[in-house]
N, C-alpha and C positions, 0 to 999 in steps of 0.2 A: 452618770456617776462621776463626782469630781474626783482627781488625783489623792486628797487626803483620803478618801472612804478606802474600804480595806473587804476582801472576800468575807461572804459572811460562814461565819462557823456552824460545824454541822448540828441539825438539829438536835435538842437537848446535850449540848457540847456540856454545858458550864452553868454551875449557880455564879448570881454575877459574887465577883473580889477587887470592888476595886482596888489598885497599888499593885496587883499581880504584875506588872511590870516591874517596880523596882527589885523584884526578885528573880524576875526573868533577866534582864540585864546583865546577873551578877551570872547566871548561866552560857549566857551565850557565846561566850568563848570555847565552849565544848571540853570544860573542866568540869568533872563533877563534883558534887557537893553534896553535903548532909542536910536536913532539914537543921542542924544544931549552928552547923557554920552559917547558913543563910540568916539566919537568927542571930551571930555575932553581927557579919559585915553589916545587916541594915540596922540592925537597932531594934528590932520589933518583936514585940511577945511570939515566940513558937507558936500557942493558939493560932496567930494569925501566920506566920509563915508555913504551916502547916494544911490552912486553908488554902491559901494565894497555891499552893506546890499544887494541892487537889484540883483548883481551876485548869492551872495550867497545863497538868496531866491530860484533865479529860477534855481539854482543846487540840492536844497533839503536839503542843508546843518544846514538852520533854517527856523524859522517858526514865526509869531505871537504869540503870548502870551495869552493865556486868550481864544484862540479860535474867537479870534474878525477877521474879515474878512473883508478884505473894499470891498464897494460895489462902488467904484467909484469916492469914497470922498477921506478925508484925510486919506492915508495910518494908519494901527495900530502903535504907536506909540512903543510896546513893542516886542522885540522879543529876539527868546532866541534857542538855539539848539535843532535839528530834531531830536531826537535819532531813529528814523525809516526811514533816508533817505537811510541807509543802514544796510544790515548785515552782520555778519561776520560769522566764524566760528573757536574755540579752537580747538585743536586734541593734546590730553594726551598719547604718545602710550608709553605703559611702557614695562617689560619683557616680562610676560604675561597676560595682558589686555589693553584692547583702552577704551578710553572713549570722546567722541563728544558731542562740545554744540555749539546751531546756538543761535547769541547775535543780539541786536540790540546795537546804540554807545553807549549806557547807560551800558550797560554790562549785561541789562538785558535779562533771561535766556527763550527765545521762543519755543526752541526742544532741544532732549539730548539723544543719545545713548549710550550703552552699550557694551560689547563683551569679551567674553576669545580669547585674540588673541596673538598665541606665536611670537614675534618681530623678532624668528630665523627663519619663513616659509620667509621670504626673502622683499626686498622691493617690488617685484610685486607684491605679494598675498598680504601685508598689506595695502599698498597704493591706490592698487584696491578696497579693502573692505572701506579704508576713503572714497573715491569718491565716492561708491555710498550709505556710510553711508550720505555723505551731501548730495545727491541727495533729498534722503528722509528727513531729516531733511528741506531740503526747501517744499517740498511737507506739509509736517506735519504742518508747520509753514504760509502756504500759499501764500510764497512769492516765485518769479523767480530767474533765474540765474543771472539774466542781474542787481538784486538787491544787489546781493555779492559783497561785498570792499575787502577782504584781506582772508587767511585763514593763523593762526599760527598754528605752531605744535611744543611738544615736544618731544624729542626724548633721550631715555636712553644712552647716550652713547656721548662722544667731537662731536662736530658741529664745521668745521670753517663758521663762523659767516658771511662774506660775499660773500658765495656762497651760503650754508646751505646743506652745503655737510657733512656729519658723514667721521670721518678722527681715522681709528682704534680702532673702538669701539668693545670693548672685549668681551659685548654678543650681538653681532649682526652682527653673521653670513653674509657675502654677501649683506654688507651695504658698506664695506671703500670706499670711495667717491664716490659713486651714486649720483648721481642730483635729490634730494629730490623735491625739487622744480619745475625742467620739467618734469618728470612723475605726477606731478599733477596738471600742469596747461595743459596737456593733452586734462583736463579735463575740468578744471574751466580757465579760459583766468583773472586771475586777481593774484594779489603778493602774494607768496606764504612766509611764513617767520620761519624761522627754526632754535631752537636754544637747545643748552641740558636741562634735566628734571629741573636739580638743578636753572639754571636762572628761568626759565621759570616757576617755584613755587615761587623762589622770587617775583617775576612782579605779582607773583596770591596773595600770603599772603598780599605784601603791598595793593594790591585792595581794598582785603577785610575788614582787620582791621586797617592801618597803612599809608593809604591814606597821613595823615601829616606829616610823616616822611622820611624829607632826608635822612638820613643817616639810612641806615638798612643790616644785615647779615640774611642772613637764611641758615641755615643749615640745612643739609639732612643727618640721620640718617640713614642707611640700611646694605645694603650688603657692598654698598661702603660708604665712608663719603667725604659729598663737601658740598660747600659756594656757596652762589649768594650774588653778592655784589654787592649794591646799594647807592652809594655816590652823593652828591648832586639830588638827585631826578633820578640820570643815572644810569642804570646796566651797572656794570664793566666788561667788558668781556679779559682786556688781550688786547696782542698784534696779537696774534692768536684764542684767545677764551679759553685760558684755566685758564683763571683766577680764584679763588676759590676752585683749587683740594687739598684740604686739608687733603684728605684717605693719601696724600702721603710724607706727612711730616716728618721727624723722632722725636720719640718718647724716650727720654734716656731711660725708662725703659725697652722698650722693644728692646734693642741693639741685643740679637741674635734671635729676631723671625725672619723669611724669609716671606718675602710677595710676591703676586703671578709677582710683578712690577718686581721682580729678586733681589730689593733691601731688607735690613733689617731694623727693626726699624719701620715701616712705621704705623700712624695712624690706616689705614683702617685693618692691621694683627691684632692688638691690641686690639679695636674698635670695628668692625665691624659685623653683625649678625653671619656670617657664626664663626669669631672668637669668638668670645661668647660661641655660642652653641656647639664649639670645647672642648672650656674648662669646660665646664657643662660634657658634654658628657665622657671626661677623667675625672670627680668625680662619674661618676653609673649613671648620670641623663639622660634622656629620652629626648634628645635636637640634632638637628640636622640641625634646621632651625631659621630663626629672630621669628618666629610667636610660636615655640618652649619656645624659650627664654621668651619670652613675656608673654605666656601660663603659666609656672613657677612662674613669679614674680607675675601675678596677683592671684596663688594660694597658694602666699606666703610663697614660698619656699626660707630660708634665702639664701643658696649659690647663686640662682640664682639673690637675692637680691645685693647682695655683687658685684656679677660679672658685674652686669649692673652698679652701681655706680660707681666702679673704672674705668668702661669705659666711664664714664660722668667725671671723674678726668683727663682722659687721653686726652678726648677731651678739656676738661676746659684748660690744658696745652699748646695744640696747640692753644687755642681761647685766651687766658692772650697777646701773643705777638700780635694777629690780635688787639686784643683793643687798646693796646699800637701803634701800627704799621697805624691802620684805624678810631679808635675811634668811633664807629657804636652808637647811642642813644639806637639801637634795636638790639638783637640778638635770634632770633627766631629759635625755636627747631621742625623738623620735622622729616618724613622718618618713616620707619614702627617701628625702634625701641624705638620712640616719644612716642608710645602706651603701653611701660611699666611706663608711671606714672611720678613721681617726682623722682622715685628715681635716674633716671637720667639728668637729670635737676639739681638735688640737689647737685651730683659731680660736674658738670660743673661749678655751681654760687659758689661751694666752694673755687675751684683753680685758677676762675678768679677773684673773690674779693679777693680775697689774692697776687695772682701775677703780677695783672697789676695795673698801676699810681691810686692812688687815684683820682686824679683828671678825671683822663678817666672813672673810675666807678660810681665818686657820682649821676650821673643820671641816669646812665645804667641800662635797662631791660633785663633781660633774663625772655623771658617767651616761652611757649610751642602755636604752630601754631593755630591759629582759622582756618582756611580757611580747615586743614587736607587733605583727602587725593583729594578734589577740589583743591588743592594750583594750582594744574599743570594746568587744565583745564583751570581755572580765569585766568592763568596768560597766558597761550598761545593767548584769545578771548584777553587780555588785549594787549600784543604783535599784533594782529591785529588791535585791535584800536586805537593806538595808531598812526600805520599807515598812515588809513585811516584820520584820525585828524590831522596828521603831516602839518605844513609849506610848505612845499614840495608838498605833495601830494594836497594839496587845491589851490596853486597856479598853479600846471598843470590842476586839472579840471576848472580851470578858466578861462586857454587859450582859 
């Protein structure tokens, strides 16, 4: 089953309607509505918004409002979106740890697992362990297979985008182009949807806090450093998916550091945890890793203070032309090196108020992630429900 195709609806669900989308649409923000308002917003004769409502009804797609139930009479007047006509399920799989949540379209959280799972045992032994992580998670949650719409996943390492195949992903051993996707519809017969860590936390953080914001950046702090970029309400992915790799930008100041890309210069040598904790490490300090680094500044050790702000300078350098170049309202700071505070954050907002247009900054946020180290998780269930609510996919279970 390719990524577009969509769970199929239960038998005798629906006479088909076509356009019962444009009307679901105007629902699924979980406002309810009258069959008279859904007749002003689109335009269309009530005969047919009255039909398209009956389709979508007896798909499960909404519901009455208020809990009012006709018994034979006049139909409820209000209705409004099912968020339990379906579930989904996130999958976070990072270097070494997974982390699973089964949603309903609300995005609300019904079961959620855990695991230390190293991402190099390969895609058989991780993807096996997803499977029958959501087996359980439906058990847990008391719902069936035949209830599942979509499952997203993130995955550390380039995704091209529509296959959702990992395309030379540098720690994941015995992944370049596997078919993520048919190894776990194996399992589950519905669209599997597969994209890198750094989107797939953007799509989580806007969820969470940023729901009204077009235009947003999120960055990922870590080992490596990248973007999810979200313009007009749409994740930018590229013309291949590799839109947002920012670790690899050149950096003037750092012209002859050698990065592991072959190239010099590059953000992520600069930047990055492992760079960091290098340069701790060459002053006598006891640093070796991001969580190293991190450990230091929050016991307020000045070098390591220093070392983390000129690395929020270095980034703030590469992020001045993204403003200027994207003009984002929001630029959101995550990834594990998020967790040493403001002081980096505070390099950042200094080289980009300074560097880029006036005009691109007088509104501009830089703040630090709500969502943390959920961004991935929300934003993979969010990647799946989106799906499942797409255009697309409500007009096939309509046929």
């Amino acid at each position: 089953m390719s990524n577009s195709q969509v769970a199929s609806p239960p038998r005798n669900a629906a006479l088909p309607a076509p356009g019962a989308s444009d009307v679901f649409q105007l629902l699924r923000d979980g406002q309810p509505r009258t069959r008279a308002e859904l007749a002003q917003l689109t335009g269309l004769a009530r005969s047919t918004v009255a039909l398209r409502v009956d389709t979508l009804m007896k798909l499960g797609f909404i519901a009455p409002y208020g809990g009012a139930v006709s018994t034979g009479g006049r139909p409820p007047s209000l209705f409004a979106l099912n968020s339990g006509a379906r579930v989904v399920v996130g999958a976070d799989l990072g270097a070494t740890h997974a982390l699973v949540i089964l949603t309903d379209l609300a995005g609300t959280v019904l079961a959620e697992e855990r695991a230390a799972l190293n991402i190099a045992a390969g895609p058989d032994e991780v993807l096996g362990w997803l499977a029958a992580a959501v087996g359980r998670l439906l058990d847990a949650a008391g719902r069936e297979a035949r209830e599942l719409g979509a499952i997203g996943i993130g995955l550390p390492g380039p995704v091209e985008h529509d296959t959702g195949r990992p395309i030379n992903p540098p720690i994941m051993p015995g992944w370049d182009r596997v078919d993520v996707p048919g190894l776990v519809q194996r399992h589950f017969d519905v669209p599997v949807l597969v994209d890198n860590d750094v989107n797939i936390m953007a799509l989580g953080e806007q969820a969470t806090a940023w729901a009204e914001v077009p235009e947003l950046m999120f960055i990922k702090v870590a080992t490596g450093i990248g973007a999810g970029i979200i313009s007009n309400g749409q994740l930018q992915r590229g013309a291949q998916g590799t839109a947002g790799d920012l670790g690899h930008v050149r950096v003037p100041r750092g012209e002859a550091v050698q990065c592991r890309c072959g190239n010099t210069g590059c953000l992520e040598a600069l930047a990055g945890g492992p760079a960091l904790a290098a340069v701790l490490a060459g002053e006598g300090r006891a640093a070796s890793t991001s969580q190293d680094v991190i450990d230091l500044v929050r016991a307020g050790e000045l070098q390591a203070v220093q070392v983390v702000r000129q690395a929020g300078r270095d980034i703030g350098d590469v992020l001045a032309t993204c403003v200027n170049l994207i003009n984002p309202s929001v630029i959101v700071i995550g990834g594990s090196l998020a967790q040493a505070g403001e002081h980096l954050l505070a390099g950042i907002r200094e080289v980009v108020y300074r560097r880029s247009l006036p005009l691109a900054t007088e509104h501009l946020r830089i703040a630090p992630s709500v969502a943390g180290q959920r961004a991935g998780v929300v934003g993979a269930a969010s990647l799946a429900i989106n799906h499942v609510l797409s255009p697309e996919a409500i007009e096939a279970a309509a046929r």
